[in-house]
C-alpha positions in Angstrom: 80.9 -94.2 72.3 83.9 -95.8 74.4 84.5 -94.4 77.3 87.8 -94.7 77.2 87.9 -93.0 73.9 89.7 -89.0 73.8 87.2 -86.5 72.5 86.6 -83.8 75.1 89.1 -80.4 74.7 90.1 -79.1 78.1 87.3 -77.0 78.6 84.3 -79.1 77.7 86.2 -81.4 80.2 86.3 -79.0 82.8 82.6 -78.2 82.2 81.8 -81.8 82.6 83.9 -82.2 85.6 82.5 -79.0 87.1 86.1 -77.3 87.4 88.2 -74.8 86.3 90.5 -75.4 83.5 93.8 -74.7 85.0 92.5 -77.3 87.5 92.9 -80.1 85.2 96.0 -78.8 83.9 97.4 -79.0 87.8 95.7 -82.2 88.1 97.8 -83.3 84.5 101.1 -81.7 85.8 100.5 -84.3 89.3 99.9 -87.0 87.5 96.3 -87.5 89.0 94.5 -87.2 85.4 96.8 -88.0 82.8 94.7 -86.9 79.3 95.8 -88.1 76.1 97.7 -85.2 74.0 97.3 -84.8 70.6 99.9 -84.7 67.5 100.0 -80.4 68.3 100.2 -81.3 72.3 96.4 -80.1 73.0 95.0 -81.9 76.0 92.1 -84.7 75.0 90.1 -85.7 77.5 87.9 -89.2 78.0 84.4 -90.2 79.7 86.8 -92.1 81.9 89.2 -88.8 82.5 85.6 -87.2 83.3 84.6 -89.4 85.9 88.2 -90.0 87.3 87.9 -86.0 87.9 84.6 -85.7 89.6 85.7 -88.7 91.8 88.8 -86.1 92.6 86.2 -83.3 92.9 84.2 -85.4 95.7 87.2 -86.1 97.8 88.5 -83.4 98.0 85.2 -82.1 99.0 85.6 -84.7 102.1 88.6 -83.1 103.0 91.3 -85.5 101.5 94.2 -83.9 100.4 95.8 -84.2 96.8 98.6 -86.6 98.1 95.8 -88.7 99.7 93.5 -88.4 96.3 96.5 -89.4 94.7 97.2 -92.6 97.0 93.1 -93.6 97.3 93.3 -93.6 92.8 96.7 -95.7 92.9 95.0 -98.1 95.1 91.6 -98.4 93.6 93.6 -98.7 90.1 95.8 -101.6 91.9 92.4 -102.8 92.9 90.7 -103.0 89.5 93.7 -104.6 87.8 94.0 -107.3 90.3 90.5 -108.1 89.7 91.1 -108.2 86.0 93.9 -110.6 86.7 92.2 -113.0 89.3 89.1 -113.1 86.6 91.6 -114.1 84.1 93.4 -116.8 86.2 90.0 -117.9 87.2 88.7 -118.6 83.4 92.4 -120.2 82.6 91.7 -122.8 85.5 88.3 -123.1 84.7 89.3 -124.0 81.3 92.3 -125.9 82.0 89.9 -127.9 84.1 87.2 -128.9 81.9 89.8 -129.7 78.5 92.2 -131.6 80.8 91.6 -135.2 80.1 92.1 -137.4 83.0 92.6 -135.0 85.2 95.4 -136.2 88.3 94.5 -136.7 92.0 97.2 -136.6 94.6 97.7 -138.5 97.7 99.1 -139.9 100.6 101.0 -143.2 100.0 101.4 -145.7 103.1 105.1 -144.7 103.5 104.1 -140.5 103.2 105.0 -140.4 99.6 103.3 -138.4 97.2 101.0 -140.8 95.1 99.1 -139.6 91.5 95.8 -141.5 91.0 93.4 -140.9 87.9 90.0 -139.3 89.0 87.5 -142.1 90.7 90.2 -144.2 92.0 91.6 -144.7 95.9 94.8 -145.0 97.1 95.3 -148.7 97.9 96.0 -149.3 101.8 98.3 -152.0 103.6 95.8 -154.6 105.5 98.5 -156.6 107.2 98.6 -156.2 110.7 101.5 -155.7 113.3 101.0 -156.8 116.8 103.3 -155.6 119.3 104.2 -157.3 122.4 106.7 -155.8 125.2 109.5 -157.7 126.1 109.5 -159.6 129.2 112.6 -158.1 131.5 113.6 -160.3 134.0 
Protein backbone atom coordinates (compact mmCIF):
# COMPACT_ATOMS: atom_id res chain seq x y z
CA UNK A 1 0.00 0.00 0.00
CA UNK A 2 1.39 3.63 -0.68
CA UNK A 3 1.26 5.72 1.82
CA UNK A 4 0.44 8.47 0.21
CA UNK A 5 -2.47 6.65 -1.38
CA UNK A 6 -6.42 8.01 -0.11
CA UNK A 7 -8.33 5.18 1.33
CA UNK A 8 -9.38 5.99 4.94
CA UNK A 9 -13.17 7.81 5.28
CA UNK A 10 -13.15 10.44 7.92
CA UNK A 11 -13.82 8.28 10.68
CA UNK A 12 -11.57 5.38 10.29
CA UNK A 13 -9.10 8.31 10.03
CA UNK A 14 -10.03 9.78 13.07
CA UNK A 15 -9.94 6.30 14.74
CA UNK A 16 -6.43 5.92 13.49
CA UNK A 17 -5.38 9.33 14.52
CA UNK A 18 -7.05 8.90 17.93
CA UNK A 19 -9.47 11.97 17.42
CA UNK A 20 -12.69 13.10 17.06
CA UNK A 21 -14.09 13.54 13.70
CA UNK A 22 -15.04 17.10 13.57
CA UNK A 23 -11.34 17.50 14.62
CA UNK A 24 -10.08 16.60 11.29
CA UNK A 25 -12.75 18.53 9.67
CA UNK A 26 -11.28 21.76 11.80
CA UNK A 27 -7.89 20.65 11.10
CA UNK A 28 -9.16 20.45 6.98
CA UNK A 29 -10.94 23.91 7.23
CA UNK A 30 -7.08 25.38 8.74
CA UNK A 31 -5.33 23.95 6.28
CA UNK A 32 -3.19 21.71 8.70
CA UNK A 33 -4.42 18.23 7.01
CA UNK A 34 -5.54 18.84 3.67
CA UNK A 35 -7.34 15.18 2.65
CA UNK A 36 -8.03 14.33 -0.76
CA UNK A 37 -11.97 14.74 -1.59
CA UNK A 38 -13.68 12.53 -3.69
CA UNK A 39 -15.83 13.12 -7.05
CA UNK A 40 -19.20 13.49 -4.24
CA UNK A 41 -16.80 15.86 -1.97
CA UNK A 42 -16.38 12.96 0.90
CA UNK A 43 -13.16 13.51 2.79
CA UNK A 44 -10.29 10.58 1.94
CA UNK A 45 -7.70 10.26 4.10
CA UNK A 46 -3.89 8.83 3.57
CA UNK A 47 -1.31 6.74 5.89
CA UNK A 48 0.55 10.04 5.39
CA UNK A 49 -2.78 12.33 6.47
CA UNK A 50 -2.67 9.69 9.49
CA UNK A 51 0.69 10.25 10.70
CA UNK A 52 0.69 14.10 9.74
CA UNK A 53 -2.39 14.03 12.46
CA UNK A 54 -0.97 12.16 15.30
CA UNK A 55 2.24 14.43 14.86
CA UNK A 56 -0.65 17.33 15.38
CA UNK A 57 -2.04 15.23 18.23
CA UNK A 58 1.55 15.14 20.03
CA UNK A 59 2.14 18.80 19.87
CA UNK A 60 -0.51 19.97 20.88
CA UNK A 61 -0.16 17.69 23.72
CA UNK A 62 3.23 19.70 24.47
CA UNK A 63 1.38 22.68 24.60
CA UNK A 64 1.96 24.21 21.08
CA UNK A 65 -0.72 26.05 19.77
CA UNK A 66 -2.51 25.47 16.31
CA UNK A 67 -0.76 28.56 14.79
CA UNK A 68 2.59 27.16 16.06
CA UNK A 69 1.56 23.32 14.77
CA UNK A 70 0.81 24.99 11.73
CA UNK A 71 4.30 26.96 11.44
CA UNK A 72 6.49 23.71 12.91
CA UNK A 73 4.53 21.38 9.60
CA UNK A 74 5.36 24.48 7.07
CA UNK A 75 8.81 24.27 8.13
CA UNK A 76 9.46 20.58 8.45
CA UNK A 77 7.65 20.40 4.87
CA UNK A 78 10.17 23.27 3.69
CA UNK A 79 12.66 21.01 5.34
CA UNK A 80 11.95 17.77 3.43
CA UNK A 81 11.64 19.42 -0.02
CA UNK A 82 14.95 21.07 0.37
CA UNK A 83 16.34 17.83 1.01
CA UNK A 84 14.77 16.30 -1.99
CA UNK A 85 16.27 19.12 -3.98
CA UNK A 86 19.88 19.23 -2.55
CA UNK A 87 19.78 15.14 -3.24
CA UNK A 88 18.75 15.95 -6.65
CA UNK A 89 21.47 18.64 -7.38
CA UNK A 90 23.82 16.31 -5.72
CA UNK A 91 23.21 13.17 -8.23
CA UNK A 92 23.08 15.94 -11.34
CA UNK A 93 26.76 17.04 -10.26
CA UNK A 94 27.71 13.72 -9.42
CA UNK A 95 26.74 12.75 -12.85
CA UNK A 96 27.71 15.71 -14.64
CA UNK A 97 31.07 14.89 -13.11
CA UNK A 98 31.79 11.44 -13.99
CA UNK A 99 30.23 11.76 -18.10
CA UNK A 100 32.11 15.13 -18.45
CA UNK A 101 35.05 14.31 -20.59
CA UNK A 102 38.08 16.39 -19.84
CA UNK A 103 36.74 17.98 -17.25
CA UNK A 104 38.27 21.99 -16.85
CA UNK A 105 40.50 23.28 -14.06
CA UNK A 106 40.75 26.89 -13.35
CA UNK A 107 43.52 29.07 -12.24
CA UNK A 108 45.51 31.83 -11.53
CA UNK A 109 47.58 33.22 -14.54
CA UNK A 110 50.86 35.31 -13.84
CA UNK A 111 49.06 38.55 -14.63
CA UNK A 112 45.66 37.49 -12.17
CA UNK A 113 43.78 36.27 -15.17
CA UNK A 114 41.52 33.55 -15.09
CA UNK A 115 43.38 30.51 -16.90
CA UNK A 116 41.42 26.94 -18.02
CA UNK A 117 43.79 23.91 -17.81
CA UNK A 118 42.69 20.28 -18.72
CA UNK A 119 42.88 17.91 -15.57
CA UNK A 120 46.66 16.77 -14.67
CA UNK A 121 48.25 19.89 -16.07
CA UNK A 122 49.87 23.19 -14.09
CA UNK A 123 49.72 26.51 -14.79
CA UNK A 124 53.04 27.49 -16.38
CA UNK A 125 54.99 30.14 -14.17
CA UNK A 126 57.34 33.15 -15.35
CA UNK A 127 61.19 32.12 -14.24
CA UNK A 128 62.71 35.38 -15.24
CA UNK A 129 63.92 37.33 -12.54
CA UNK A 130 63.69 41.18 -11.68
CA UNK A 131 66.33 42.65 -9.43
CA UNK A 132 65.68 45.92 -8.09
CA UNK A 133 68.15 48.43 -7.09
CA UNK A 134 67.30 51.92 -5.42
CA UNK A 135 68.45 54.86 -6.99
CA UNK A 136 71.43 56.56 -5.78
CA UNK A 137 70.16 60.41 -4.69
CA UNK A 138 72.88 62.67 -4.44
Amino acid sequence: MDESSPIFVISVAAELAGMHPQTLRQYDRMGLVSPTRTSGGSRRYSMRDVVRLREIAQLSSEGVSLEGIRRVLGLEDEVTTLRARVRELEATLADEMLNRPGRRVFAAGSQGEVVTLRTGTRVRRETAMVVWRPLDRE
